[in-house]
C-alpha positions in Angstrom: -18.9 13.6 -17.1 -20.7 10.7 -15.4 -18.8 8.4 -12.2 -18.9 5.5 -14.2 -16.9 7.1 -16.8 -14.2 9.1 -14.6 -13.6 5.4 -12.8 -13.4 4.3 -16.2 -10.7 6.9 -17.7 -8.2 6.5 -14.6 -8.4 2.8 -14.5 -7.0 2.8 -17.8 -4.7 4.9 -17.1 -3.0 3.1 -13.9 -3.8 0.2 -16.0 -1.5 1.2 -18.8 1.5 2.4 -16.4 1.4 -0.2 -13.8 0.4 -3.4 -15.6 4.1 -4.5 -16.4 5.3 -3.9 -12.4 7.1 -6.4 -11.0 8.0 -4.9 -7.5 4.2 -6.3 -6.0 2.7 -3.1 -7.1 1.2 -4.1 -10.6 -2.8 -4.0 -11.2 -3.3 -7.1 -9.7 -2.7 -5.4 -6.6 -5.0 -2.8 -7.2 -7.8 -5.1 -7.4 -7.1 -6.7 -4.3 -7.0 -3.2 -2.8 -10.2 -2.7 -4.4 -12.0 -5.8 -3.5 -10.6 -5.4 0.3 -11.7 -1.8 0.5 -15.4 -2.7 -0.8 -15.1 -5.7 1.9 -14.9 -3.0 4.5 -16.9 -0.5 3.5 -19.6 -2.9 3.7 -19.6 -1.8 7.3 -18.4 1.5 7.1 -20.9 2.8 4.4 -18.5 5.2 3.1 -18.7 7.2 -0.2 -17.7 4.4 -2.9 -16.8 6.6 -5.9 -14.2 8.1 -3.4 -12.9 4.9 -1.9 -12.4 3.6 -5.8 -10.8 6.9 -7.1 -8.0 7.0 -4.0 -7.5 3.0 -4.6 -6.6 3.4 -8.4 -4.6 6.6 -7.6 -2.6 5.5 -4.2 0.2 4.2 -5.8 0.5 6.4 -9.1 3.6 8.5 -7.5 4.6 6.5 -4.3 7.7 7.7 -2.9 9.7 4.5 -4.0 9.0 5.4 -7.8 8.7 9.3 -7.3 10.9 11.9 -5.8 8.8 14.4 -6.7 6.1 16.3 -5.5 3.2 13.8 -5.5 0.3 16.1 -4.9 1.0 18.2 -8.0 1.6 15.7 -10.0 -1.8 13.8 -8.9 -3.4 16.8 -10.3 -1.6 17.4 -13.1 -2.5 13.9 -14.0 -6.4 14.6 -13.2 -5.8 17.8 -15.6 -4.3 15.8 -18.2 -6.9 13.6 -18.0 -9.7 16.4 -18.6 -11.1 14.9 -15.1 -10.1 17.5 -12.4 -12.5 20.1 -13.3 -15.5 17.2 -12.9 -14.4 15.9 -9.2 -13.6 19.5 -7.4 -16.0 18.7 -4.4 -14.2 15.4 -3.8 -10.6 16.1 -4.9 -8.7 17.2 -1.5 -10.2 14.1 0.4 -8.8 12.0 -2.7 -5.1 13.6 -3.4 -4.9 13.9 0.9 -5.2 10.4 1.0 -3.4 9.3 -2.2 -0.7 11.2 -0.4 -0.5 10.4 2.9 -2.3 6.8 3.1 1.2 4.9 2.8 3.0 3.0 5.6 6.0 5.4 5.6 4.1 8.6 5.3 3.0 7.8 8.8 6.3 6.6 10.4 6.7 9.3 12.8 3.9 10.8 12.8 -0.2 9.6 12.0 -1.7 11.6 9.3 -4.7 12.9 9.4 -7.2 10.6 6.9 -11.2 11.3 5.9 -13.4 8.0 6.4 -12.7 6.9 2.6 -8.6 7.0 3.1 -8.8 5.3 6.1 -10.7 2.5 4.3 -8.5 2.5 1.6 -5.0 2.4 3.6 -6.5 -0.5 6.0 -7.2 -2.3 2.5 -3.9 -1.5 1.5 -2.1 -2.7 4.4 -3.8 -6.0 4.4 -2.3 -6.5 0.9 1.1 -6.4 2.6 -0.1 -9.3 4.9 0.0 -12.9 5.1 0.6 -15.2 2.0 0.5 -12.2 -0.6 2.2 -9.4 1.6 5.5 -12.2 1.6 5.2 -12.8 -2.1 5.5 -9.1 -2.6 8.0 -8.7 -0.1 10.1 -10.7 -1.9 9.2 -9.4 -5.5 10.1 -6.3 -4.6 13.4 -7.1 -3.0 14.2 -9.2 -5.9 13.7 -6.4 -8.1 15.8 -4.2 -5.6 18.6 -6.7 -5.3 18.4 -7.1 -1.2 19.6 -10.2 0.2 17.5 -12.1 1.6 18.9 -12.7 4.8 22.3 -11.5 6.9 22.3 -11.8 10.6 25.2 -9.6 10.3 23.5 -6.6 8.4 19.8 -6.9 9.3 19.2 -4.1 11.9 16.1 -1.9 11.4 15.9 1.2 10.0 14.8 4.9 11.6 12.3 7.0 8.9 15.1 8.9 6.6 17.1 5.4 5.8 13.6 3.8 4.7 12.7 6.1 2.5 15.7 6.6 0.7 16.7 2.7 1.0 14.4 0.5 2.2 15.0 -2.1 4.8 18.0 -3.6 4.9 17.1 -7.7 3.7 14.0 -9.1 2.9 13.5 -10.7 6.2 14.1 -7.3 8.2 11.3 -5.9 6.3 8.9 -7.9 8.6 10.2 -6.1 11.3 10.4 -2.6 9.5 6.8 -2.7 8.5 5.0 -5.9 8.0 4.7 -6.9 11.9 3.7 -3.7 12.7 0.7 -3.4 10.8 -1.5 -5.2 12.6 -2.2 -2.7 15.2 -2.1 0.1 12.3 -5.6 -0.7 11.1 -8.3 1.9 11.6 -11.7 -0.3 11.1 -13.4 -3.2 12.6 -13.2 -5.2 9.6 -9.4 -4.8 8.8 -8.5 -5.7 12.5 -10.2 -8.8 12.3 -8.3 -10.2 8.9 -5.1 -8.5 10.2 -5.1 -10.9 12.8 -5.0 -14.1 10.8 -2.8 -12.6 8.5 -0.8 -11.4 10.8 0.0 -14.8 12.5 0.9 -16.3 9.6 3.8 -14.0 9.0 4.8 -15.2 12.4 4.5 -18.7 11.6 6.1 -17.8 8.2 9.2 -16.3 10.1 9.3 -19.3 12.1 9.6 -21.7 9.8 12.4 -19.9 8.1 14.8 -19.3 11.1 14.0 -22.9 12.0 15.2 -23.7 8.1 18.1 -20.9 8.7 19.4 -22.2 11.8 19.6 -25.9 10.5 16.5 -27.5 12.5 14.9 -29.1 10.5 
């Protein structure tokens, strides 16, 4: 079985189960994954079939969907598929990084990434940025049913607590995980559009507390 058609088989499949999503993770997210990963690997030359396999996988079994055990069922799925069997020399870089690419994966500790899931996570992260990282923040704490805002409950929260939960509003998100993530990125590239994404989070934040706090 050709590249062309494995690529094909799986992005039907994620396709299929994540086209009706409405928590920010839906294909159209995917895409931008994809077209942000091939905008870095323009420098970093990595293996593209690779870089395209982990970005259709990396949110098949995130932990906010799944409480089981995602690396099994990642192959399982490839099994399923009849597609396992063709990708053996490429399939512990690809289910590593499916696994351990994600923002909370990493909280205490950084896991360990090959070239390809480093590219991918960056391309990731920057989907959780600037103008589309807040419209996601809030679709998925819509769909959760988080407030928006309480100065009175809006502490952060330590690793166990965001895994199980989440943050506790929508704003406190920023400060759980968006704000951090520009000095996450791994490559060149991703630090650069990090930066300008980043500040307009911060200019987004101002704005609201400025709205909150009744000036202006």
């Amino acid at each position: 079985m050709g590249k062309e058609e494995i690529i094909k088989i799986i992005k039907e499949y994620v396709k299929n189960i994540c086209k009706d999503d409405s928590t920010g993770h839906d294909w159209w997210h995917i895409q931008r994954v994809y077209n942000n990963a091939m905008l870095i690997n323009k420098k970093e030359n990595a293996d593209e079939f690779v870089i395209t396999l982990i970005t259709l996988m990396h949110d098949l079994y995130d932990h906010k969907f799944y409480k089981g055990d995602v690396k099994q069922k990642l192959e399982e799925t490839l099994k399923e598929l009849n597609i396992y069997q063709y990708i053996q020399e490429d399939i512990e870089n690809i289910i590593n990084s499916c696994v351990n690419l994600g923002f909370s994966a990493n909280m205490t500790t950084k896991k360990e990434l090959s070239k390809e899931g480093k590219i991918v996570q960056d391309a990731d992260r920057l989907d959780a940025m600037g103008a589309i990282g807040i419209a996601r923040t809030f679709a998925y704490s819509g769909k959760k049913e988080k407030t928006i805002y309480d100065p009175n409950n809006n502490e952060l929260v330590d690793e166990e607590e965001y895994k199980q939960n989440g943050s506790k509003t929508t704003i406190s998100h920023f400060y759980d995980k968006l704000l951090k993530l520009k000095d996450l990125m791994n490559t060149e590239t991703a630090k650069i559009i990090a930066k300008e994404r980043h500040l307009y989070l911060e200019n987004f934040l101002e704005e609201f507390f400025d709205e909150w706090n009744g000036i202006k």
